[in-house]
Structure formats: structure tokens, C-alpha cells
C-alpha atoms as one frame of an Amber mdcrd trajectory, in Angstrom:
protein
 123.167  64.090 142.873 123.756  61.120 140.434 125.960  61.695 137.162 124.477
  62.110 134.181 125.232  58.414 131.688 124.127  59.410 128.652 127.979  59.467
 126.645 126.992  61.845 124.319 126.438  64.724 127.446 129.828  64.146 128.956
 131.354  66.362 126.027 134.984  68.385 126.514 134.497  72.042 127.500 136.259
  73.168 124.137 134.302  71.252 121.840 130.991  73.458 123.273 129.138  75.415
 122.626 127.248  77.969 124.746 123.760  76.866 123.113 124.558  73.118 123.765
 125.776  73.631 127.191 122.729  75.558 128.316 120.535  72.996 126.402 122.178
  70.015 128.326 122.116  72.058 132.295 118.360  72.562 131.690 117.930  68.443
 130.323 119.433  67.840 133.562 117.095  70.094 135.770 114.553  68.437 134.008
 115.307  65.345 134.943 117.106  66.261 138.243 115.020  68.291 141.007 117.964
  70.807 141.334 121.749  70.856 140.899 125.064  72.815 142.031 127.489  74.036
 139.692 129.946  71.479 140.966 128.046  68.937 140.266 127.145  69.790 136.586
 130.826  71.200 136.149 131.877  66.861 136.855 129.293  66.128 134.302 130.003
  68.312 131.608 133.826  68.232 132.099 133.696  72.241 132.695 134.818  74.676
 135.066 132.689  75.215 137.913 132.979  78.944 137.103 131.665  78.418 133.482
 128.260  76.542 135.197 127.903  79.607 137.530 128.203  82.147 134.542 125.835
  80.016 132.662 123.314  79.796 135.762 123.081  83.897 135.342 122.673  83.815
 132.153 119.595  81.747 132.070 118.454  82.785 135.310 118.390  86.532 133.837
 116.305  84.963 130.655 114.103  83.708 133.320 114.372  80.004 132.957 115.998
  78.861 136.204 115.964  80.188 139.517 118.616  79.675 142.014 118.656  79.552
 145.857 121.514  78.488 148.002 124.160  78.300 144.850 122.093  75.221 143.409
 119.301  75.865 140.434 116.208  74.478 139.308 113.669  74.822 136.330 111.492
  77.969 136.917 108.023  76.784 138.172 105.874  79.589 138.328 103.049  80.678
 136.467 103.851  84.352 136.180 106.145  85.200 133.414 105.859  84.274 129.814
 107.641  80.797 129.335 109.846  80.174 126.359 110.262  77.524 123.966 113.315
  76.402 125.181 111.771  76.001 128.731 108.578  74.203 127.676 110.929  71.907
 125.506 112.681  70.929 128.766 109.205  70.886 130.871 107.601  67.233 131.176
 110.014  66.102 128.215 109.811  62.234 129.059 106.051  62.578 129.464 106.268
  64.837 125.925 107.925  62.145 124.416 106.132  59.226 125.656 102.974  60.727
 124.397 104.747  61.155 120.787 105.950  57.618 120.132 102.320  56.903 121.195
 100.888  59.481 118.767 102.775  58.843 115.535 100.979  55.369 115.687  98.242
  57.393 114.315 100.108  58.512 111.053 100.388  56.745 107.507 103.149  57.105
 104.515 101.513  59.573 102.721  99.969  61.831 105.187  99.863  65.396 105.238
  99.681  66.406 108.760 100.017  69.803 110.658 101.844  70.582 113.120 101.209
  73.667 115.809 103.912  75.404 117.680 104.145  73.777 120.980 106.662  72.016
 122.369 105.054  68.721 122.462 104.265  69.101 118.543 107.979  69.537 118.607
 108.563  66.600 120.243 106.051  64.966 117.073 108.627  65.780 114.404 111.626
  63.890 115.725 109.977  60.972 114.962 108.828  61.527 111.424 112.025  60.795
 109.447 110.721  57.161 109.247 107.173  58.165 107.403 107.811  58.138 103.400
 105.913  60.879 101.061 104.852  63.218 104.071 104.638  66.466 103.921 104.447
  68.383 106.861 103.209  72.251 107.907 103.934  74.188 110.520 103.776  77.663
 112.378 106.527  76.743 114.900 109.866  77.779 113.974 111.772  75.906 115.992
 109.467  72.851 114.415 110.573  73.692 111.266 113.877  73.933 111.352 114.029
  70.528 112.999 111.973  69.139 110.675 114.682  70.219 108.008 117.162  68.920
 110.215 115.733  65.517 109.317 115.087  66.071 105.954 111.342  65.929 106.226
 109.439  67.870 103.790 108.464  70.803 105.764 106.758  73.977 104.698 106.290
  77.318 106.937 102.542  78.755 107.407 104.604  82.194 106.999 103.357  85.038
 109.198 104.275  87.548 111.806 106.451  85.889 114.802 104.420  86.228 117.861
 105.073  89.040 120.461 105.259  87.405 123.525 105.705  83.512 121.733 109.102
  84.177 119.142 108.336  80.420 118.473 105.382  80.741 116.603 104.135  82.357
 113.494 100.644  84.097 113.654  97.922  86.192 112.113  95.452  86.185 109.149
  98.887  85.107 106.137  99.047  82.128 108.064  95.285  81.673 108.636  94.841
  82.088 104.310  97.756  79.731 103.548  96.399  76.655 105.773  93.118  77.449
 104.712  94.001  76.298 101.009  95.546  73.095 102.685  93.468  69.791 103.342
  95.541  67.841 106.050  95.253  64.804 107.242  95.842  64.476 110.602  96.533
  67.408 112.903  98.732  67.500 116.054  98.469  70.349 118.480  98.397  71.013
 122.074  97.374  73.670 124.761  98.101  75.202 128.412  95.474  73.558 129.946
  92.434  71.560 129.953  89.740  71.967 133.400  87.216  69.258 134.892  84.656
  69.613 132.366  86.912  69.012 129.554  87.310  72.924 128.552  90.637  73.476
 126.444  92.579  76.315 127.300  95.272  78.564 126.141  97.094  81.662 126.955
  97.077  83.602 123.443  93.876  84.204 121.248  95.952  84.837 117.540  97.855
  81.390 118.527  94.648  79.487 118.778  92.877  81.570 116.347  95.742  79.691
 113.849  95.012  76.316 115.462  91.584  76.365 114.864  92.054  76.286 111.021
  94.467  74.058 111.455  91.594  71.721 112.861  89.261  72.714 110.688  90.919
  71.669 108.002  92.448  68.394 109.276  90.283  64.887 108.722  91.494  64.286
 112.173  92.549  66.482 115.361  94.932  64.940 118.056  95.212  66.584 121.740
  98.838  66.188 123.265  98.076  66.246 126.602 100.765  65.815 129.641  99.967
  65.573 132.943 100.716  68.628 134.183  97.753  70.576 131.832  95.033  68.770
 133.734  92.608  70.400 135.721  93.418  74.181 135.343  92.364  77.226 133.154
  93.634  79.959 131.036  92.342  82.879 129.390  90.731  81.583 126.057  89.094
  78.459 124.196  90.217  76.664 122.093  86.804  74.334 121.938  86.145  70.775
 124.168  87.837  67.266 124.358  84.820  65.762 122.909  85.320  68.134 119.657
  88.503  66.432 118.624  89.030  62.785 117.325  92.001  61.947 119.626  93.369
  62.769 122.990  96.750  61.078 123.855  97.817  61.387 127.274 100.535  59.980
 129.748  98.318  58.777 132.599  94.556  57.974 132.488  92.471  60.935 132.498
  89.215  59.395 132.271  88.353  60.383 135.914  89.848  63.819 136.154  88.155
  65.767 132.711  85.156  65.416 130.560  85.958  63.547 127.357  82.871  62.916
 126.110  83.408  61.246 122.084  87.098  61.741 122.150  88.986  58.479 121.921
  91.547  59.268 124.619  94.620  56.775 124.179  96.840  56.109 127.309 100.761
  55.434 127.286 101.739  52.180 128.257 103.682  52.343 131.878 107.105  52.325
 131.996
């Protein structure tokens, strides 16, 4: 198991904290098929011990499993995945497909943002836009957005049940539907042969779809890993959005009719 290089991970054990530590073991699961606690313990200058304790922890919030002392990212499909997992889930592809999507924005633009994580991965970049102001029913969005001193306002309403991420329900619905944004970035669990979108909650996309129709353009973040499957409800077709922005060619795979579907360069 290689080290990780990046200096600003190899961080002394009293300098941090819980939150960054457990942030940092799943960016290297991420990256790295699996890993023993010795081996992340040499990484993050901590105590074997500490790794293990940590390795419970998230294993018990059900975003590692662990076999053999080592852990890995939690593959499944049948539990209810968190933001902090689907941060940490495809987050080169995630990011590739941002630095390819921002192309798309201009100084001045009011865009809107939905909760997932690769909308997330959108608002990193945005610093560098001037004048643009930014909504959004993810929290975690938000508050990184504010992080970076972009003007950012909340949809407001009710955090999701299942999804803490995200704010739902008709107060959100009536706010965005007095805002005209535009360009709107969203993305979804999955998207089948015939270019169906899919996701897993109905008051989630139920929010997105005003999002879109009130955006003068929609933009699909779509990572590899969503083609070719289904969930439980629609969010609408490829062809009915303006953009789809993917990490590999897709052309072959789904249905995407009018959409202009813009490839990553290879790396």
C-alpha cells in the first residue's frame, strides 16, 4: 500500500481533529482499494489504535466495512448512503466533470445548485466567477459556498428524513419558484439504456424539477458509475436537458437524444 504525498494529509495526531481524520481515511479508501490501520496510522502520523477506533466508528455509521483488520468504502446498494460517503465516491471522476462544467458559467450568472455531491464538487470552483449568486438546497453546499465567500442563499425547508444533506418540500419549491436562474447544475442515482433519469427520493426531485424549470439551462453531472441502472422515480430524459457532462463517452451506452453531452478530456 503506497503512502499517501499529498503534504497537507501527513498532519501531527494532536493538531486533529476527529472530523478531519475520518475525512482524510475515507479520501484514502477512495483512492486506495482497501487499507490496514498500520498503514494509515504511517500516513497520518497516528497511533495504530486511534485508526482502529476510527474504523468502528465509521463502520457503525455504515460507511466502511472491514474484513481481515483492513477496510474499504461500503459498496452496496442497500442502506441509505450519506453525504459524506457520496463526497468520497468517484471524487476524481466528480471533479473532473466539474472543472469541465464550470466552462459553462459566466460572471454574472445566477445558477442553482442541487444537493448532491457532485453539485458539491461545482462550488469549489466558483470563487473565481465575479457577481454570482448562487442557490442551493444542500447544506453541506452551502456552507462551503460561504466558506469561499460566494454569495450563497438557502432554498430553506425541512431537512430530508433519510438525506440530512438536503432541504425539501413545498417552502423550498415557492422560494425557487420566484427565482429565474441561469444555469442549473444537478445530478441523480442513475440514468438506464434508454436515457431514463433516475433517483431514489420523490420530494428531492420534486425540488429539482423547479429548479429546472426555472433555469435557462439544465446541466446533468453524470459519473460513470450512474450508467445503465434504475431507481425508483423520474426525474425526466437526457434529451430534456441542455447539457450532459460526463467522464467517459456515453454516446453508446444511453439514449441522449438533443442533449449536448460534453466528454472530459483523458488524463
Amino acid at each position: 500500500m503506497s503512502k499517501i504525498i499529498c503534504s497537507n494529509l501527513h498532519i501531527r495526531s494532536q493538531k486533529m481533529s476527529i472530523k478531519n481524520l475520518d475525512n482524510m481515511i475515507l479520501s484514502y479508501l477512495a483512492e486506495n482499494n482497501s487499507a490496514s490501520p498500520d498503514a494509515l496510522a504511517e500516513a497520518f502520523d497516528v497511533s495504530p489504535s486511534t485508526i482502529r477506533r476510527r474504523f468502528c466508528e465509521l463502520q457503525d455509521k455504515g460507511l466502511i466495512q472491514r474484513a481481515r483488520g483492513c477496510a474499504k468504502l461500503r459498496q452496496d446498494n442497500n442502506f441509505t448512503q450519506s453525504f459524506t460517503f457520496r463526497k468520497h465516491q468517484n471524487s476524481l471522476e466528480k471533479k473532473r466533470i466539474a472543472l469541465e462544467a464550470i466552462k459553462l458559467i459566466k460572471n454574472g450568472d445566477v445558477i442553482f445548485l442541487d444537493g448532491s455531491s457532485s453539485a458539491y464538487f461545482i462550488a469549489q470552483y466558483l470563487a473565481q466567477y465575479d457577481n454570482i449568486k448562487v442557490f442551493t438546497n444542500g447544506i453541506d453546499t452551502l456552507s462551503l459556498l460561504a466558506q469561499n465567500n460566494v454569495k450563497a442563499y438557502s432554498t430553506g425547508g425541512m431537512v430530508h428524513k433519510d438525506d440530512k444533506s438536503i432541504l425539501v418540500g413545498t417552502f423550498a419549491e415557492r422560494l425557487i419558484d420566484n427565482i429565474h436562474a441561469d444555469i442549473c447544475f444537478f445530478s441523480a442515482h442513475t440514468v438506464d439504456k434508454d436515457g431514463n433519469v433516475w433517483d431514489v427520493y420523490e420530494d428531492e426531485n420534486s425540488v429539482l424539477n423547479h429548479m429546472i424549470g426555472h433555469s435557462g439551462k439544465s446541466v446533468f453531472l453524470c459519473d460513470n458509475s450512474k450508467i445503465g441502472h434504475t431507481a425508483a422515480f423520474s426525474i425526466g430524459k437526457v434529451d430534456d436537458f441542455d447539457y450532459m457532462v460526463c467522464d467517459v463517452d456515453v454516446t453508446n451506452k444511453i439514449k441522449t437524444g438533443r442533449c449536448n453531452v460534453i466528454i472530459c478530456p483523458s488524463i
